[in-house]
N, C-alpha and C positions, 0 to 999 in steps of 0.2 A: 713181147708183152701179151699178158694172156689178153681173152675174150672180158674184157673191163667197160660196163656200161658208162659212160656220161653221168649220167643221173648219180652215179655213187660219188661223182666230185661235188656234187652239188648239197649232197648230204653233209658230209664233212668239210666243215669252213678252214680250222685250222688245229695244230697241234697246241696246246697251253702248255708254255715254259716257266714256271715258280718252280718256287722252294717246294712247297707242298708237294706238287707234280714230282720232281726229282726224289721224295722221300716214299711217295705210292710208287716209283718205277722198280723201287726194290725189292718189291711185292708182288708182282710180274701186273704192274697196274698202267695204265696209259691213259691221260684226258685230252681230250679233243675239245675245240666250241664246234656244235652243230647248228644243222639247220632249224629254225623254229619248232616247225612242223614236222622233224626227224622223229619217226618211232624207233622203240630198240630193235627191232627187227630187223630195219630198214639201216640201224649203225650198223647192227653186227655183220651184216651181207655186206655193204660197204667196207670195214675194215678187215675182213676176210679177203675181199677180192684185191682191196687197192696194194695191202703190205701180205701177201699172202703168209695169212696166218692160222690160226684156228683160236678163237675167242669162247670163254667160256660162260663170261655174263657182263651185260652193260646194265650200268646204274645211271639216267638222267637226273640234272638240276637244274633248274631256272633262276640265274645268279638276277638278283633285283638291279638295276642303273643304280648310281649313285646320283643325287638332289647335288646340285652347286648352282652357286651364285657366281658369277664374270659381270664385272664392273655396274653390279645393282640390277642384273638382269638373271633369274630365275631359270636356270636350265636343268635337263637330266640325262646323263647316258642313258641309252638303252640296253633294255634286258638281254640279257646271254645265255643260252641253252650249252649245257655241258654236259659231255660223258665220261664217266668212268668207266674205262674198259677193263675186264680183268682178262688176261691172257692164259690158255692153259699152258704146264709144266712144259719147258724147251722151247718154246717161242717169245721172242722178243721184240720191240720196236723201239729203233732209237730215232725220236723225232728230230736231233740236234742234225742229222744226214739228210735228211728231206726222203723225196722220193726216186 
């Protein structure tokens, strides 16, 4: 295993498996949920080092919780940060493998 900070697990929560996700992978695209406070700088050094790759741009979003109601009591997920990674030409990541 290379020279792999700590800190880059910390960044990257986990891979995101949807429909969506599988139709951007064919695009040379991969989404993660990250950490809150994760910059794109701070993904793309992480996904470099962890699947060693060479990444060409990350797109972040801030997916809202969704509002429900459980038995007349008012709740809400919380919010989820997500990346879009895009990968350069001949590099891939198959999240379904892990690491």
């Amino acid at each position: 295993m290379k020279n792999i900070d700590p800190r880059h697990y910390d960044v990257i929560v986990a891979p995101v498996v949807t429909e969506k996700a599988t139709i951007a992978s064919e695009h040379n695209k991969v989404l993660f949920k990250v950490a809150h406070n994760a910059t794109k700088p701070q993904i793309k050094e992480a996904i470099e080092k962890l699947f060693d790759v060479k990444v060409k741009s990350v797109n972040t979003l801030v997916r809202k919780g969704k509002t429900k109601v459980f038995r007349g009591n008012l709740g809400s997920q919380s919010d989820t940060k997500r990346a879009i990674v895009t990968l350069e030409e001949g590099h891939r990541i198959d999240v379904t493998t892990g690491l």
